[in-house]
C-alpha positions in Angstrom: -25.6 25.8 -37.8 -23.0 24.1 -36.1 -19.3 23.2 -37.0 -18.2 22.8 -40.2 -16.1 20.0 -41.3 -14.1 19.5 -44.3 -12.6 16.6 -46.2 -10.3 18.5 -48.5 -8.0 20.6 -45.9 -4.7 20.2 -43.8 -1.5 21.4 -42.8 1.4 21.3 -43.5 5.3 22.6 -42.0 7.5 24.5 -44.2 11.2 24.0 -42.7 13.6 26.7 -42.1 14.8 28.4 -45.5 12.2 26.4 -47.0 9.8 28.7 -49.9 7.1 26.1 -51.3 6.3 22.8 -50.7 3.7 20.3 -52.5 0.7 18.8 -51.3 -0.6 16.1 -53.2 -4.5 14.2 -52.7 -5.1 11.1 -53.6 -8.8 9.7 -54.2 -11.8 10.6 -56.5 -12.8 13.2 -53.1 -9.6 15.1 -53.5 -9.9 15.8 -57.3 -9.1 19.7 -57.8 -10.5 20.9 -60.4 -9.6 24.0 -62.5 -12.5 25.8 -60.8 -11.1 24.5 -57.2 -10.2 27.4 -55.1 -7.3 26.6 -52.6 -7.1 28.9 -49.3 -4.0 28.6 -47.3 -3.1 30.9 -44.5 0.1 30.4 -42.2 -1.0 29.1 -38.3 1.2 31.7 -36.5 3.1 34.8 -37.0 6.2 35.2 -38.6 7.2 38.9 -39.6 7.1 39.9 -43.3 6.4 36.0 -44.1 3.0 35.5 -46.0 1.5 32.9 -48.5 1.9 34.7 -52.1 0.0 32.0 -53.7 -1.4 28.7 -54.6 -0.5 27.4 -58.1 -2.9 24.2 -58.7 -0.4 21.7 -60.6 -2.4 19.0 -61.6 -6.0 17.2 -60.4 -4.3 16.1 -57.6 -1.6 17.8 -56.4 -0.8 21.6 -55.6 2.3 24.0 -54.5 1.6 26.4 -51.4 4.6 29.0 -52.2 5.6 32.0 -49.8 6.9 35.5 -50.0 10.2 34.2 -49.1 12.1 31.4 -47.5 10.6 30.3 -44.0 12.7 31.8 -41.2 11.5 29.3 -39.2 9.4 26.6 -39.4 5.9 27.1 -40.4 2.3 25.3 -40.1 0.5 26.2 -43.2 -3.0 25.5 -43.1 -5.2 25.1 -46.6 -8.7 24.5 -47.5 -9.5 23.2 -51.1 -13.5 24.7 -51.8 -15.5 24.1 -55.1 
């Protein structure tokens, strides 16, 4: 019960004409594993613009890449989940 809060999320702002962009976590709490799971979602609406995937790069860092280039900017929000 109650509101959740999570220690492995954010946002971040693709800029115009912009397609993926890194994130990267530093700290034994932010260690993504294979098995992590990475949900990212875009905060807004922008026509035929969508998050087409999450490609896990190392333990710490991952790409957040969309369908296209931005055509504006963009608040992406993830979640990292294991």
């Amino acid at each position: 019960n109650g509101r959740a809060v999570f220690n492995r999320s954010g946002k971040v702002t693709f800029s115009t004409g912009q397609k993926s962009i890194s994130v990267t976590r530093t700290g034994s709490q932010n260690y993504i594993s294979p098995d992590t799971i990475i949900v990212a979602t875009i905060q807004g609406f922008a026509e035929g613009t969508w998050v087409a995937g999450v490609i896990r790069n190392s333990d710490q860092k991952f790409t957040i890449r969309l369908n296209r280039t931005a055509p504006k900017a963009l608040v992406v929000g993830w979640v990292a989940i294991n």
